[in-house]
DOTIPA-373249 format. One record per atom (N, C-alpha, C, O): atom name; residue number from 1; x, y, z. Coordinates in Angstrom, 2 decimals. Example, Ala and Ser with C-alpha at 12.3 -4.5 7.8 and 13.67 -1.06 7.14 Angstrom:
# DOTIPA-373249
 atomo num       x       y       z
     N   1   13.19   -5.69    7.80
    CA   1   12.30   -4.50    7.80
     C   1   13.20   -3.30    7.80
     O   1   14.24   -3.32    8.46
     N   2   12.85   -2.25    7.08
    CA   2   13.67   -1.06    7.14
     C   2   12.90    0.03    7.87
     O   2   13.41    1.14    8.04
# end
This chain:
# DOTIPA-373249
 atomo num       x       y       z
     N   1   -2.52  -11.69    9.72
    CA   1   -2.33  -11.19    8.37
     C   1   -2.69   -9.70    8.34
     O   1   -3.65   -9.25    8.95
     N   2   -1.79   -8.92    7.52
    CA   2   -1.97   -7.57    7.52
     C   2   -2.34   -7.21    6.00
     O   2   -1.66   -7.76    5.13
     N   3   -3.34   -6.35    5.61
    CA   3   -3.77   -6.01    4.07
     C   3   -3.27   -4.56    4.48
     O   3   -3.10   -4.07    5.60
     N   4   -3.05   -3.94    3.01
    CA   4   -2.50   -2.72    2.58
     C   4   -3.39   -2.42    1.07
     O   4   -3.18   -3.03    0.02
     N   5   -4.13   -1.65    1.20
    CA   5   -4.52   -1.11   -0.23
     C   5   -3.30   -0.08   -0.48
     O   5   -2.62    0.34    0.45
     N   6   -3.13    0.20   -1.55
    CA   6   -2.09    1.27   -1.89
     C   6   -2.74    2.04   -3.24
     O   6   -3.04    1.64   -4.36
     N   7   -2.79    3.50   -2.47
    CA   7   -3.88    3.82   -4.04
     C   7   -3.33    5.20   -4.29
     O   7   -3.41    6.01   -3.36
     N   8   -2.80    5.55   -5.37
    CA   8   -2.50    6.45   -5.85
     C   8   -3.67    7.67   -6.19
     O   8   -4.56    7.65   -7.05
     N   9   -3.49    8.24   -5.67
    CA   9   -4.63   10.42   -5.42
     C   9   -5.16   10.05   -7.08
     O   9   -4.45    9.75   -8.04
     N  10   -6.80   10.21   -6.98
    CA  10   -7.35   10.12   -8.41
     C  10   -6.65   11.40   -8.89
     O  10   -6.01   12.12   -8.12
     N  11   -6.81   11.71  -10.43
    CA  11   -6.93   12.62  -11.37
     C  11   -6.53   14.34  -10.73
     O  11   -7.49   15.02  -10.40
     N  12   -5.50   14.78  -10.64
    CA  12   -5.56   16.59  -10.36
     C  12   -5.84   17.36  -11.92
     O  12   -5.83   16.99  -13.09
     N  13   -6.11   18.66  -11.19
    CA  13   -6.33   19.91  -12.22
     C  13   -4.99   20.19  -12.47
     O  13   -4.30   19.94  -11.48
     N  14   -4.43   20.59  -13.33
    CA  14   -3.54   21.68  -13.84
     C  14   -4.17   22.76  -14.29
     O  14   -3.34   23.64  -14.55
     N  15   -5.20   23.08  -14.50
    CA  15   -6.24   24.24  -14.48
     C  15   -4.71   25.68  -14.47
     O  15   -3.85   26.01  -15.30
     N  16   -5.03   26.08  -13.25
    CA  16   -4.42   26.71  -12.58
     C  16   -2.77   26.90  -12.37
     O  16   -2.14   26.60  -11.35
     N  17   -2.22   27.51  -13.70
    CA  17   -0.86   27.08  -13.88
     C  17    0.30   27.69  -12.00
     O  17    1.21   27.10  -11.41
     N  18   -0.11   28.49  -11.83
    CA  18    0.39   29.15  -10.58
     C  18    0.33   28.43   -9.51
     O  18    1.28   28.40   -8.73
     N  19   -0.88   27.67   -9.27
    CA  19   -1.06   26.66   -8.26
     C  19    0.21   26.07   -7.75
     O  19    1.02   26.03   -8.67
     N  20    0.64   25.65   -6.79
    CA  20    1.73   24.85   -6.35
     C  20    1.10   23.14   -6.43
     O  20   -0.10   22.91   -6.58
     N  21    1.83   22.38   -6.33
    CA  21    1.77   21.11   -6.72
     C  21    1.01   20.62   -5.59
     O  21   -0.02   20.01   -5.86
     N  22    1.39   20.81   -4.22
    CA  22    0.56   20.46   -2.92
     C  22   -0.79   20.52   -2.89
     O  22   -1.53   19.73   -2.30
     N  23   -1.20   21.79   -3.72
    CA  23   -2.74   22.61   -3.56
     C  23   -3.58   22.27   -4.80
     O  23   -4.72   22.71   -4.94
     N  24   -2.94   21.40   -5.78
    CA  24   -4.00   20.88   -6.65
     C  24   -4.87   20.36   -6.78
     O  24   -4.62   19.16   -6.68
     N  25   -6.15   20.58   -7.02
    CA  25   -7.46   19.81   -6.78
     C  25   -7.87   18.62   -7.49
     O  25   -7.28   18.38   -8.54
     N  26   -8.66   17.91   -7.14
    CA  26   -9.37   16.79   -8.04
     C  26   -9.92   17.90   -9.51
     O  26  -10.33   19.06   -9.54
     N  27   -9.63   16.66  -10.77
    CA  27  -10.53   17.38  -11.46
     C  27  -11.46   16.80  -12.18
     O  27  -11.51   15.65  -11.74
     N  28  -12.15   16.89  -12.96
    CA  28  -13.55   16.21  -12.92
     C  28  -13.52   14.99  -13.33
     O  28  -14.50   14.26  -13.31
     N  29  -12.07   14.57  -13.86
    CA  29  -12.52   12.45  -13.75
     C  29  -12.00   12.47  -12.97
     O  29  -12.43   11.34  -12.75
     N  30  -11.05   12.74  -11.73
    CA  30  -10.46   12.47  -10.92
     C  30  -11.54   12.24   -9.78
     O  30  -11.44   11.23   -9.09
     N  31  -12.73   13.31   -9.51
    CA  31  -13.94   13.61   -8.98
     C  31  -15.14   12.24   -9.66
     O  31  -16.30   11.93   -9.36
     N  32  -14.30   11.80  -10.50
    CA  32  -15.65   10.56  -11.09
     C  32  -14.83    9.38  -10.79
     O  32  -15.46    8.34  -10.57
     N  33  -13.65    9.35  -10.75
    CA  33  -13.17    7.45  -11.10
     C  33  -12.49    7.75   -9.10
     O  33  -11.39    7.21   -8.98
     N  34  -12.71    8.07   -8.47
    CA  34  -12.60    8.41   -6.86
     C  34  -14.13    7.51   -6.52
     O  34  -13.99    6.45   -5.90
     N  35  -15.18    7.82   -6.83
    CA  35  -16.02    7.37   -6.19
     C  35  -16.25    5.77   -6.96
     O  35  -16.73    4.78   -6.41
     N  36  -15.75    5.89   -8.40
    CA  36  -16.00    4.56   -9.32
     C  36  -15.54    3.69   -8.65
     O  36  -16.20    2.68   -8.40
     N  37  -14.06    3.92   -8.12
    CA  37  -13.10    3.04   -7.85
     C  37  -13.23    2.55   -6.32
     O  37  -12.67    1.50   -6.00
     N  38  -14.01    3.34   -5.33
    CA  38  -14.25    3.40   -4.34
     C  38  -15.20    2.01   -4.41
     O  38  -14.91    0.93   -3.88
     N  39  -16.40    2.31   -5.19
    CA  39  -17.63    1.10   -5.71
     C  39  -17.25   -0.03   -5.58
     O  39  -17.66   -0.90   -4.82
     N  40  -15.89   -0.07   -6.88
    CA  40  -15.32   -1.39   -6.95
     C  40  -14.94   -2.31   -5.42
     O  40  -14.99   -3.50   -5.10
     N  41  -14.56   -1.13   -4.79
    CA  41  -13.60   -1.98   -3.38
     C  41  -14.74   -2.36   -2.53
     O  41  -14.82   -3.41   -1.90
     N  42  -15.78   -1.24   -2.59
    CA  42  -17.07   -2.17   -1.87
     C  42  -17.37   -3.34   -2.36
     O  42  -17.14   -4.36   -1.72
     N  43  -17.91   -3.36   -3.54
    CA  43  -18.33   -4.70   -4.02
     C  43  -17.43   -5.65   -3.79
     O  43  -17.68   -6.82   -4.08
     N  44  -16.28   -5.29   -3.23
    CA  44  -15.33   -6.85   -2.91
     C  44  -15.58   -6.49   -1.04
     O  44  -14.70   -7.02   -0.37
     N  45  -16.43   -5.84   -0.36
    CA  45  -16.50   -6.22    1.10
     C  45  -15.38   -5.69    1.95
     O  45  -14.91   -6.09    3.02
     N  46  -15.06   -4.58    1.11
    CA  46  -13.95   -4.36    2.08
     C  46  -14.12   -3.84    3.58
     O  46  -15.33   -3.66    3.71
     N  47  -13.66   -3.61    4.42
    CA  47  -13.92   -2.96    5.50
     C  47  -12.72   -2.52    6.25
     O  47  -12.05   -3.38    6.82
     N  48  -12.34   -1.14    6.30
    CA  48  -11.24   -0.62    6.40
     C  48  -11.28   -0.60    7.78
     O  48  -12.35   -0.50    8.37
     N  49  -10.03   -0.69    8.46
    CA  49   -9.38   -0.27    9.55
     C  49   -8.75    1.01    9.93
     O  49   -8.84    1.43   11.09
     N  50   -8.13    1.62    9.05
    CA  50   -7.46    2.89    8.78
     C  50   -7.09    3.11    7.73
     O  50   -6.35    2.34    7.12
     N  51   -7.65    4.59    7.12
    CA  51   -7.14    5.22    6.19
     C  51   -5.91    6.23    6.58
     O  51   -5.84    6.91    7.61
     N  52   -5.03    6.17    5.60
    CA  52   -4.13    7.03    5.79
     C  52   -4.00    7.81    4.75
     O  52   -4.55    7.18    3.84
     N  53   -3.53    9.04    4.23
    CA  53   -3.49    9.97    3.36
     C  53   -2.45   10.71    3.51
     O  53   -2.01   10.89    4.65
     N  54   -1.93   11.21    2.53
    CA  54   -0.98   12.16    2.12
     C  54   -1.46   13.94    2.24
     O  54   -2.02   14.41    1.25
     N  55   -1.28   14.63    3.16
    CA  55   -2.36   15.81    2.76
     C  55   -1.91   16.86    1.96
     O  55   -2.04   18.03    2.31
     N  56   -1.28   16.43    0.70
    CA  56   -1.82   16.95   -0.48
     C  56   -3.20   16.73   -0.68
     O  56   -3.81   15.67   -0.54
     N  57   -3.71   18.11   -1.09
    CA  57   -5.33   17.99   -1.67
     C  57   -5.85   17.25   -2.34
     O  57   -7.03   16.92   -2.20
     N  58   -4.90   16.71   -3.43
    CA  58   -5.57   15.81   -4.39
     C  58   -6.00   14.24   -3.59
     O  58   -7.01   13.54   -3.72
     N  59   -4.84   14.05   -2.79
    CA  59   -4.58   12.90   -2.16
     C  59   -5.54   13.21   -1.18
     O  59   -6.68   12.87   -1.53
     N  60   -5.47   13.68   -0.18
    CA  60   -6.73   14.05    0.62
     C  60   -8.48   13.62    0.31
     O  60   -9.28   12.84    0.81
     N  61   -8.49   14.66   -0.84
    CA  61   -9.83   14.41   -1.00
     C  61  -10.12   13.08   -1.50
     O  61  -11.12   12.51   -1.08
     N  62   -9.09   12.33   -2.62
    CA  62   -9.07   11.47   -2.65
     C  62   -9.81   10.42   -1.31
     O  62  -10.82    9.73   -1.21
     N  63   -8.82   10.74   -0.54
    CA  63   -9.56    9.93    0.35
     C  63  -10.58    9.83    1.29
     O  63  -10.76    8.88    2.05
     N  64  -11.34   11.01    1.20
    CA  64  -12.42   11.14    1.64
     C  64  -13.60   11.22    0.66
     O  64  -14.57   11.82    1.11
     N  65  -13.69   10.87   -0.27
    CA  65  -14.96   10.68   -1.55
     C  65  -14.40    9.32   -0.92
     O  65  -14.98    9.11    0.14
     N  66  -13.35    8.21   -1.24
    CA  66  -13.21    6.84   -0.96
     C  66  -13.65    6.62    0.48
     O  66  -14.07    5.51    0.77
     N  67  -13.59    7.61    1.46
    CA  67  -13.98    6.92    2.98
     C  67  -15.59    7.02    3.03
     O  67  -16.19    6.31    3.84
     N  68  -16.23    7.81    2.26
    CA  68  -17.61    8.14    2.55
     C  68  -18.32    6.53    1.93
     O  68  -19.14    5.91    2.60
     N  69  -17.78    6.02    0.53
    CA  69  -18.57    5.64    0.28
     C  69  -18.56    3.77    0.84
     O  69  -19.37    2.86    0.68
     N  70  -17.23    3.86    1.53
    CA  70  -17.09    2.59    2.33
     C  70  -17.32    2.83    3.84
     O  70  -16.76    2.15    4.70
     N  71  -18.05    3.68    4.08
    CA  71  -18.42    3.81    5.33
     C  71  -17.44    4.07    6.55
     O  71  -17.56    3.81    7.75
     N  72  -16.20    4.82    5.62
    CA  72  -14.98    5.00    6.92
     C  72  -15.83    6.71    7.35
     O  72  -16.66    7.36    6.72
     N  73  -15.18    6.96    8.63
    CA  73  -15.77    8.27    8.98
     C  73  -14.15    8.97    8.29
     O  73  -12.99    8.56    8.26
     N  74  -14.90   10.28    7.80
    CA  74  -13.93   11.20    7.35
     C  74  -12.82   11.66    8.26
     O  74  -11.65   11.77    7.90
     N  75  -13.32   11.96    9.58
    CA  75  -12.63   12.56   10.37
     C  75  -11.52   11.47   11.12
     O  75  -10.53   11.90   11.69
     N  76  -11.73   10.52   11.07
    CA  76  -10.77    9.59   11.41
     C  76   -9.58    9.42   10.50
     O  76   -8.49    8.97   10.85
     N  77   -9.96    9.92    9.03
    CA  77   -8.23    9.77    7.96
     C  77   -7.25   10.36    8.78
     O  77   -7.55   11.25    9.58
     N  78   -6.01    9.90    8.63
    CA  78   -4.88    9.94    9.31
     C  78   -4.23   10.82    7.88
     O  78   -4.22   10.53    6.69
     N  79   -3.82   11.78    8.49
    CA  79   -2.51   12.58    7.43
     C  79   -1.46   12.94    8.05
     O  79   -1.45   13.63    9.07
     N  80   -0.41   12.46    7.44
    CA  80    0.82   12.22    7.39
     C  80    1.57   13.34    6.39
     O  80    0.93   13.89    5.49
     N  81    2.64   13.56    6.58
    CA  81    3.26   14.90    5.84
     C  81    4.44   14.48    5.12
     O  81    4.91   14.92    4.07
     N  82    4.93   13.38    6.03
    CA  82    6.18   12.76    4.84
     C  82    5.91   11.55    3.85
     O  82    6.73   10.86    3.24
     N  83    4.36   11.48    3.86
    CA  83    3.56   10.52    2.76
     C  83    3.73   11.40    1.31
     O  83    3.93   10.74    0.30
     N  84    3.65   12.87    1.19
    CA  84    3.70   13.41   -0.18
     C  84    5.13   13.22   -0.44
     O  84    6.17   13.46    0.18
     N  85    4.78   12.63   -1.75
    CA  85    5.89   12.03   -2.33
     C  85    7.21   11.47   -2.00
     O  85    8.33   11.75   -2.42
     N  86    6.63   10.33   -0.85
    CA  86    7.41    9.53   -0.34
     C  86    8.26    8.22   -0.95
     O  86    7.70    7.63   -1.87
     N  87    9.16    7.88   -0.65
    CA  87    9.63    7.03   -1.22
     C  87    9.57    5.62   -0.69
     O  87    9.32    5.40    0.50
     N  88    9.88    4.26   -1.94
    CA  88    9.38    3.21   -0.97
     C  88    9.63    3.08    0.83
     O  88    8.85    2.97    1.78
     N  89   10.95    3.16    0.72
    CA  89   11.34    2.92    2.51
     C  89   10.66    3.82    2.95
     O  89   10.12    3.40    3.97
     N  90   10.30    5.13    2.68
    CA  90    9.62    5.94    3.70
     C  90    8.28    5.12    3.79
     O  90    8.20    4.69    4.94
     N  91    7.06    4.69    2.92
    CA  91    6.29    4.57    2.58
     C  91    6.42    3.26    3.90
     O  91    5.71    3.28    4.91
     N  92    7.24    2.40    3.66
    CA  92    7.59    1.13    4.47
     C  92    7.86    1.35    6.02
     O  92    7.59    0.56    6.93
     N  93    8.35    2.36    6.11
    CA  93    8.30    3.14    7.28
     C  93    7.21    3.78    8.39
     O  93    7.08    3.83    9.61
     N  94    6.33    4.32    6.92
    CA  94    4.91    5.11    7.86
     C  94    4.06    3.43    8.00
     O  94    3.09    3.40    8.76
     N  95    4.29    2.60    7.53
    CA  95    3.40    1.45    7.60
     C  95    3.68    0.13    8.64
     O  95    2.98   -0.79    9.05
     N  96    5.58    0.68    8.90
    CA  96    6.14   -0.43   10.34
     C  96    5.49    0.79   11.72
     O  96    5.98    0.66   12.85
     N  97    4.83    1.46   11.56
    CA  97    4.49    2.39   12.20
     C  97    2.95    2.69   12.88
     O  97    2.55    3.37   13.82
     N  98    2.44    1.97   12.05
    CA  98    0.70    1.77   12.59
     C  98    0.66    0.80   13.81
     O  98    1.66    0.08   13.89
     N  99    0.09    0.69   14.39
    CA  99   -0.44    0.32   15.45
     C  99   -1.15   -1.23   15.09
     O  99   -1.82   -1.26   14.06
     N 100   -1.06   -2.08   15.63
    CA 100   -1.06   -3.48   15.38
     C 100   -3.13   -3.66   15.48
     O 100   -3.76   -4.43   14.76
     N 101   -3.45   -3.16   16.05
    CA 101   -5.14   -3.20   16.01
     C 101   -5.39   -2.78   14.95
     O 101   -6.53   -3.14   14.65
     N 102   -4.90   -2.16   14.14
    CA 102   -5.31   -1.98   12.36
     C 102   -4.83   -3.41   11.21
     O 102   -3.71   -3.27   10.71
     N 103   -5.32   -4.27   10.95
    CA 103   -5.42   -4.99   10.15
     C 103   -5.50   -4.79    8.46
     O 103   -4.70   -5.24    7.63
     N 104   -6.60   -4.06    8.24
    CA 104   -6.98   -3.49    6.48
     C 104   -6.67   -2.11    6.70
     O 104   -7.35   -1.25    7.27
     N 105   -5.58   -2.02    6.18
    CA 105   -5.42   -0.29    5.93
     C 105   -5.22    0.17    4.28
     O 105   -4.70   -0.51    3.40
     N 106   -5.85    1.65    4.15
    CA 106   -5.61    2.10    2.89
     C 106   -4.99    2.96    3.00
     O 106   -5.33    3.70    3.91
     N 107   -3.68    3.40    2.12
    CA 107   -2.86    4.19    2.01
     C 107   -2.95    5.04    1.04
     O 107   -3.17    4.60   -0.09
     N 108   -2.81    6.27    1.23
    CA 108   -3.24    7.22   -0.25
     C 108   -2.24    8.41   -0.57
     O 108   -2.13    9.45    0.09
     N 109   -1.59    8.10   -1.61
    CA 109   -0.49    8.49   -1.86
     C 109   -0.27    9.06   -3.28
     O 109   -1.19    9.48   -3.99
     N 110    1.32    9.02   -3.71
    CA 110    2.04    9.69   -4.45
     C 110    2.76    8.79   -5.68
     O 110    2.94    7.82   -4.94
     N 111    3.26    8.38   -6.86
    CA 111    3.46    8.26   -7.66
     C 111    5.04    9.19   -7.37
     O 111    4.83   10.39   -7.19
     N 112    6.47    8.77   -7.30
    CA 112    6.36    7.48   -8.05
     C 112    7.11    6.32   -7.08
     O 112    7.71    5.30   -7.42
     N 113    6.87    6.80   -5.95
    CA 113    6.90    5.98   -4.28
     C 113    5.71    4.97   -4.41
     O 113    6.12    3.85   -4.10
     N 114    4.85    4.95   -4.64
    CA 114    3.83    3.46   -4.57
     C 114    4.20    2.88   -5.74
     O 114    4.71    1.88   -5.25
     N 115    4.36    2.71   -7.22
    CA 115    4.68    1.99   -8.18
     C 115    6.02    1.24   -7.63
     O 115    6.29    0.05   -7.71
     N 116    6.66    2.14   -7.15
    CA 116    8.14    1.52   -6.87
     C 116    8.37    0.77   -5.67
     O 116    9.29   -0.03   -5.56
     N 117    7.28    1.10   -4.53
    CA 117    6.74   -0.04   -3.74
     C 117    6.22   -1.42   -4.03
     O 117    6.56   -2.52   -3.60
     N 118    5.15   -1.01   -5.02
    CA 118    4.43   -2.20   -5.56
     C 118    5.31   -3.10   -6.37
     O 118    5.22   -4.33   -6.39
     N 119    5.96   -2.56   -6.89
    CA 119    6.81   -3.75   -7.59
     C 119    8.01   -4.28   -6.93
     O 119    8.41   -5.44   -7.02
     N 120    8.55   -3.32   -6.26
    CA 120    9.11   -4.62   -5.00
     C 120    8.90   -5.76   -4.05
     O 120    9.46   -6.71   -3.50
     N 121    7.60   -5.01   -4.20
    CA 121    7.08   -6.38   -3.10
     C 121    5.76   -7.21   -3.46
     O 121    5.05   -8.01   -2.85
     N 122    5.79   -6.54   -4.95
    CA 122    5.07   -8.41   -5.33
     C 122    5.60   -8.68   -7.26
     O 122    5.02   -9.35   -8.11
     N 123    6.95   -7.80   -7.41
    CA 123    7.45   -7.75   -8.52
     C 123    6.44   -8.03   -9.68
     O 123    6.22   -9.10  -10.25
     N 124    5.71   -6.44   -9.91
    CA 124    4.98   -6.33  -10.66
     C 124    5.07   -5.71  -12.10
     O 124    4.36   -5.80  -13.10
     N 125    6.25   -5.05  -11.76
    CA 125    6.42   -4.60  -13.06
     C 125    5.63   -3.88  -13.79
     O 125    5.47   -4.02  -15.00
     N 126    4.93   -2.82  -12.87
    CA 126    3.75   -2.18  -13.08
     C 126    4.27   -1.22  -14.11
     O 126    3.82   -1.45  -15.24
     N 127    5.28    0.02  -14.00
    CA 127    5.63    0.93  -14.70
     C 127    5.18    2.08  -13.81
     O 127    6.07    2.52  -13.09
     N 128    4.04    2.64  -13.72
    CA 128    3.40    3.40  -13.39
     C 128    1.42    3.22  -12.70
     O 128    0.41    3.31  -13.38
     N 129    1.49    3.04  -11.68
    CA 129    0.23    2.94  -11.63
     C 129   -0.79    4.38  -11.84
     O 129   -0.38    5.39  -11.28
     N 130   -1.57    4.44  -12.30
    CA 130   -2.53    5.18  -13.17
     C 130   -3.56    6.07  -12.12
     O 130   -4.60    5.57  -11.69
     N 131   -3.20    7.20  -11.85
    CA 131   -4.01    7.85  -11.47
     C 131   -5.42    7.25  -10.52
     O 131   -6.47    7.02  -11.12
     N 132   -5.33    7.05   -9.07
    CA 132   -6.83    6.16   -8.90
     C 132   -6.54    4.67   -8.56
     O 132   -7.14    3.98   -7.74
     N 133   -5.41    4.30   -9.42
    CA 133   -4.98    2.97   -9.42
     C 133   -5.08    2.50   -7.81
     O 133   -4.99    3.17   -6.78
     N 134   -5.28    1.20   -8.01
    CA 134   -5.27    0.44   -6.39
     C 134   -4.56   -1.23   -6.41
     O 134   -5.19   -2.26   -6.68
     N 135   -3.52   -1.16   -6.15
    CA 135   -2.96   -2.28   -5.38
     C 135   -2.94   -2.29   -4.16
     O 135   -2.54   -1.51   -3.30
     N 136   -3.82   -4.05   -4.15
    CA 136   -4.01   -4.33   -2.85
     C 136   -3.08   -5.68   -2.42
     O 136   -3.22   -6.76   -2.99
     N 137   -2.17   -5.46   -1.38
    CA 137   -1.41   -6.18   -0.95
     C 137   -1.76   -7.20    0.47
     O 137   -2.38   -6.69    1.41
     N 138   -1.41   -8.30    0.53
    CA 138   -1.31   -8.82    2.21
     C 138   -0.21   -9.71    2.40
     O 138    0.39  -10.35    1.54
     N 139    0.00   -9.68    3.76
    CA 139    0.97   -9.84    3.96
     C 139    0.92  -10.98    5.47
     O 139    0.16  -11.00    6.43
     N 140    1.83  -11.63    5.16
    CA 140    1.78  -12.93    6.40
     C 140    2.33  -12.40    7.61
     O 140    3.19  -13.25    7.85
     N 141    2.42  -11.39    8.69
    CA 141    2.52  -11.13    9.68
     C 141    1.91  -10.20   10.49
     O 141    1.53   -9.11   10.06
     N 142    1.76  -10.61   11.81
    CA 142    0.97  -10.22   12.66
     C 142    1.47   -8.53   13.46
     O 142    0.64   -7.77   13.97
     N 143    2.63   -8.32   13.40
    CA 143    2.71   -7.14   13.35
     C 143    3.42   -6.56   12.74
     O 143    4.57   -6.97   12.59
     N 144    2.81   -4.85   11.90
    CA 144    3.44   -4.19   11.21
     C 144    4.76   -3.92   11.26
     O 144    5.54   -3.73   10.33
     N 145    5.01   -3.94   12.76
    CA 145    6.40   -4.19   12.56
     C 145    7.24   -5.00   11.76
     O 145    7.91   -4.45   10.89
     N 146    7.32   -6.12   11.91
    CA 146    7.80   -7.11   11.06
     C 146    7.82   -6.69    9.30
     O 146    8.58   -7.32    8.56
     N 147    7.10   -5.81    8.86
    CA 147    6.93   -5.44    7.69
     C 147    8.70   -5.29    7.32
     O 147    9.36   -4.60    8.10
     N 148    9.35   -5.88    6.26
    CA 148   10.35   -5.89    5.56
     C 148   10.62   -6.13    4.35
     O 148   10.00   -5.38    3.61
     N 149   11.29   -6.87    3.81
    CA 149   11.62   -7.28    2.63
     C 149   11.33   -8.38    2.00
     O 149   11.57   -8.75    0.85
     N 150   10.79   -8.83    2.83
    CA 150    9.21  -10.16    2.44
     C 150    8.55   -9.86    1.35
     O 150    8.20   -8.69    1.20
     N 151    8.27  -10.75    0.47
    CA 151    7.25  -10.22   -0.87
     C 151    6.02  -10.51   -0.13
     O 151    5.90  -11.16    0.91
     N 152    4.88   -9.74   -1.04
    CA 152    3.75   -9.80   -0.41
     C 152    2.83  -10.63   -1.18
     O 152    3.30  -11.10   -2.21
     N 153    1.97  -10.84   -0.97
    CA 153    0.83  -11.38   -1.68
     C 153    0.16  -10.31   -2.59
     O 153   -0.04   -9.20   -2.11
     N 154   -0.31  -10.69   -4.31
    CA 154   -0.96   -9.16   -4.19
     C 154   -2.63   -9.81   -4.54
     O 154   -2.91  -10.63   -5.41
     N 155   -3.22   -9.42   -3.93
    CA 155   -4.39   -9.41   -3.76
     C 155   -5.49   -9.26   -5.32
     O 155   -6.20  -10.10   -5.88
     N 156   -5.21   -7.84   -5.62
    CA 156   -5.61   -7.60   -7.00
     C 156   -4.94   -6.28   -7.16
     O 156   -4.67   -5.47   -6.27
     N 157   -4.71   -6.18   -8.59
    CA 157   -4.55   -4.81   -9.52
     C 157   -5.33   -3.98   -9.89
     O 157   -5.25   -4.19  -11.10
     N 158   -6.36   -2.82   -9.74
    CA 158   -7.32   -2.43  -10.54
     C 158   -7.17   -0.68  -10.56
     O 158   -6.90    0.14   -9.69
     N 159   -7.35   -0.63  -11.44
    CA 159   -7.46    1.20  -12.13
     C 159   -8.81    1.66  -13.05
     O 159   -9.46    1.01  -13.87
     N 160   -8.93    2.74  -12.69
    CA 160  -10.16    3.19  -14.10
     C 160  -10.68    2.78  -14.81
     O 160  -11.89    2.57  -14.91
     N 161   -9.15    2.45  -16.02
    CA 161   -9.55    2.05  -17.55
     C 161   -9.08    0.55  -17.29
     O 161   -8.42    0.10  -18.23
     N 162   -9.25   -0.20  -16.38
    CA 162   -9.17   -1.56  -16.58
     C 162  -10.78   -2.49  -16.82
     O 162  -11.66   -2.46  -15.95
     N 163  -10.92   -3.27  -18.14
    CA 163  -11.97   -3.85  -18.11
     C 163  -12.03   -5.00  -17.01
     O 163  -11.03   -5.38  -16.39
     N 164  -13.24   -5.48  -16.85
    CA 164  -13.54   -6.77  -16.29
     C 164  -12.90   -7.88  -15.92
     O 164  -12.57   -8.33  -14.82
     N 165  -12.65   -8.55  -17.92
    CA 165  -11.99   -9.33  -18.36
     C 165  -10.51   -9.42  -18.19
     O 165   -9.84  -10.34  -18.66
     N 166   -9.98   -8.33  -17.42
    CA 166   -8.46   -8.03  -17.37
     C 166   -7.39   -8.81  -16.25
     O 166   -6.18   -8.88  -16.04
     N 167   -8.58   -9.31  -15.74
    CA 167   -8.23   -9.74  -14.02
     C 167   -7.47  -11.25  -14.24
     O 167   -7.07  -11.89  -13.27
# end
């Protein structure tokens, strides 16, 4: 069995109207619901195999406030260049592409390539996942390869502003 977190880059600045879209930073809830949301995935035991990231900044750092506090080493995130704002098949692509000794991987990405992932393959009908948001998927085969047009299992839904009771 193969797991996939799929988590969309917390919160950017628009601060900085000149900025290019690549170079946008976390901004200060993005810098708070990164480590919130990080919490959450501990308290369910996760234990990652590989992080992967988009290296856009937002997405980036994203995933290094999330690797610190699950005990991934920073320097091990994997960045990928055709992850910013990839589309599902690409997305399906960088993931028939990992290496079969990775089991739990987190993917950290772009909007609106993961919503449109996620609802293909566990027809969710999400709309938009929310800044931070994390769908976690698994999937019944033993190697990434095999990854296709199989629906997946989804594990859980969770974002920011989701209460408790929502699950």
């Amino acid at each position: 069995m193969k797991k996939v977190f799929l988590i969309r880059h917390a919160k950017s600045s628009w601060e900085n109207p000149t900025l290019d879209d690549f170079s946008r930073p976390l901004n200060e809830r993005g810098q708070r619901n990164a480590p919130r949301m990080a919490k959450r995935l501990k308290e369910k035991r996760l234990v990652l195999d590989l992080i992967i990231s988009s290296p856009a900044l937002r997405a980036i750092d994203t995933a290094k406030i999330m690797a610190d506090i699950l005990n991934y080493p920073k320097n091990n995130i994997q960045t990928i260049p055709t992850l910013y704002h990839a589309s599902p098949e690409k997305i399906i692509d960088i993931l028939k592409n990992i290496k079969d000794k990775y089991n739990t991987v987190m993917l950290v990405g772009h909007n609106p390539g993961l919503t449109e992932l996620a609802d293909e393959m566990v027809e969710l009908d999400i709309n938009n996942i929310p800044t931070c948001g994390i769908v976690a998927l698994a999937f019944t085969i033993q190697s990434w390869k095999e990854l296709g047009s199989e629906k997946a299992e989804l594990l859980f839904y969770d974002y920011p502003k989701k209460k408790p009771q929502e699950d």
